[in-house]
C-alpha positions in Angstrom: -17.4 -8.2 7.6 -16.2 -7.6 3.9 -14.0 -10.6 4.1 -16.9 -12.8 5.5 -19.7 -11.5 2.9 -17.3 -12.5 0.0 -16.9 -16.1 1.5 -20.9 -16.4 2.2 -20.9 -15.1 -1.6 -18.1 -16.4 -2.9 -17.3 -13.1 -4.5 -14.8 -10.6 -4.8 -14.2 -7.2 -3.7 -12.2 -4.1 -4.7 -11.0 -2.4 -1.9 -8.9 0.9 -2.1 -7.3 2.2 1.0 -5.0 4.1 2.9 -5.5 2.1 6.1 -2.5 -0.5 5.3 -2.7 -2.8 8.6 -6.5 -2.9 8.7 -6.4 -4.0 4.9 -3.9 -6.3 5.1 -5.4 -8.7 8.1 -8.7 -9.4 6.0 -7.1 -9.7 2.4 -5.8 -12.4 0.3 -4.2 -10.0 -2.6 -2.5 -6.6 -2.5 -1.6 -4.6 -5.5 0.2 -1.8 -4.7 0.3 1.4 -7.1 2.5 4.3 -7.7 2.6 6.9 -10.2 0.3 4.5 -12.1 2.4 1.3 -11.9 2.1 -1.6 -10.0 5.0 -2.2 -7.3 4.1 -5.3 -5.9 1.1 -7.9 -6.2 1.2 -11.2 -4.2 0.2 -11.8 -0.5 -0.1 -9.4 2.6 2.9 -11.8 4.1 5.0 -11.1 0.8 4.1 -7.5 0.8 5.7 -7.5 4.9 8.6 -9.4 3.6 9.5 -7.3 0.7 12.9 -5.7 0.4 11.4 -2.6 -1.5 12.1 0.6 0.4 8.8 2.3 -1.8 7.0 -0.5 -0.6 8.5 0.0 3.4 8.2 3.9 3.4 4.5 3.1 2.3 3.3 0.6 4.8 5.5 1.5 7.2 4.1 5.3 7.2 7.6 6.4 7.1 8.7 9.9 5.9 12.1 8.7 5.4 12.6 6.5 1.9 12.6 7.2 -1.8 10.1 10.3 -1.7 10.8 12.7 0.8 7.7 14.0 2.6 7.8 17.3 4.5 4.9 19.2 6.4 3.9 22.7 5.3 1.5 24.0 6.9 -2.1 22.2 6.1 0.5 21.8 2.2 1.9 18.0 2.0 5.1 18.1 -0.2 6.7 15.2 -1.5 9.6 14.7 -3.7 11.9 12.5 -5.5 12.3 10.7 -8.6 9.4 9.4 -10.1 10.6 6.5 -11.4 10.0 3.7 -9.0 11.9 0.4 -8.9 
């Protein structure tokens, strides 16, 4: 729907989301953030293609990658450097 309102409108939208595969099938640009810096911005096909394992662990929902994620409890923990490259 968001995708065919901006078209009917030829407008732009904002959309921020956790939902990575639903996001990615009705937009034309990604930006993705991290600690306040932008990772990658291009298409949802580049963002698939790119060899970034920040970039993987995030849309891939993987544990594993440059930040370590751990269950504790209802507590998420996450660590690793900050810097991201």
């Amino acid at each position: 729907m968001i995708s065919r309102v901006n078209k009917a409108l030829r407008s732009t939208s904002i959309m921020v989301t956790h939902d990575i595969e639903k996001s990615l099938e009705i937009v034309d640009q990604v930006i993705f953030l991290a600690h306040g810096e932008i990772m990658f911005s291009g298409s949802p096909q580049e963002m698939r293609e790119l060899d970034s394992p920040w970039v993987r662990q995030f849309v891939g929902g993987l544990a594993d990658g440059p930040r370590s994620i751990s269950l504790s409890g209802a507590n998420v923990v996450a660590s690793g450097p900050v810097g991201i490259k």
